[in-house]
N, C-alpha and C positions, 0 to 999 in steps of 0.2 A: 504494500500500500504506500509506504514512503515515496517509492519510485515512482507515484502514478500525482502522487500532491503538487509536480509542477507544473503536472499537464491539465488535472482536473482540480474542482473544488471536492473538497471534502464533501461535502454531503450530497454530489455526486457519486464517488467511491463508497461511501458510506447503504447508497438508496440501491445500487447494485447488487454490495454485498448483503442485502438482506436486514442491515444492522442501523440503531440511530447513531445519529452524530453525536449528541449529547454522551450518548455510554461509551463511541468511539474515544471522548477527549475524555470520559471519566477512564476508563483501560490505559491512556496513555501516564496523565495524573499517576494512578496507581503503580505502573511499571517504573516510574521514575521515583517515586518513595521506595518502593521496594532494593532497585538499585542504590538508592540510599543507605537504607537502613541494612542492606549486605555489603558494602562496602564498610560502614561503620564496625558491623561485628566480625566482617576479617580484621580489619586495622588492629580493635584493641584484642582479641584474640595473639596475636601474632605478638603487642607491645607486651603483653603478660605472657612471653615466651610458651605460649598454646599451655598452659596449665588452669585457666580458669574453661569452668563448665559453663553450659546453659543457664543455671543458676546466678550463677554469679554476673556473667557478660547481660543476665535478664534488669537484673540491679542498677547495670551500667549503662545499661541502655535508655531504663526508664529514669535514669538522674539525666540524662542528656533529651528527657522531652522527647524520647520516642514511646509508639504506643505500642509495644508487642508484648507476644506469650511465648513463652518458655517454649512449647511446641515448634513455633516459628524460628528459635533462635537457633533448634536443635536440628533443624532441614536446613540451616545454613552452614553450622559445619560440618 
């Protein structure tokens, strides 16, 4: 779809694929928090020489104003 945003308008590609635009830019939103929020828990992963768990990087995450579950934190490493 990236490939096609310079030739068509979005809600163009959007009315083709079946799908609205509105949940298009909300998937996009969400995939750029997520790559946030996994780059974040490799980084301090990595700074605490890989010895902190789920638990703990959960602690440090949510001091840094992110909203995640332990679940989540454990599909990341």
């Amino acid at each position: 779809m990236k490939n096609h945003l310079t030739c068509y308008p979005v809600t163009r590609i959007c009315s083709l694929l079946g799908v609205s635009s509105s949940g298009y830019y909300a998937w996009l939103k969400k995939a750029n928090k997520s790559a946030k929020l996994s780059e974040y828990i490799q980084k301090q992963y990595w700074q605490h020489k890989a010895r902190l768990g789920a638990p703990s990087l959960l602690h440090d995450a949510r001091e840094a104003g992110y909203q995640v579950s332990e679940r989540t934190i454990s599909r990341v490493l």
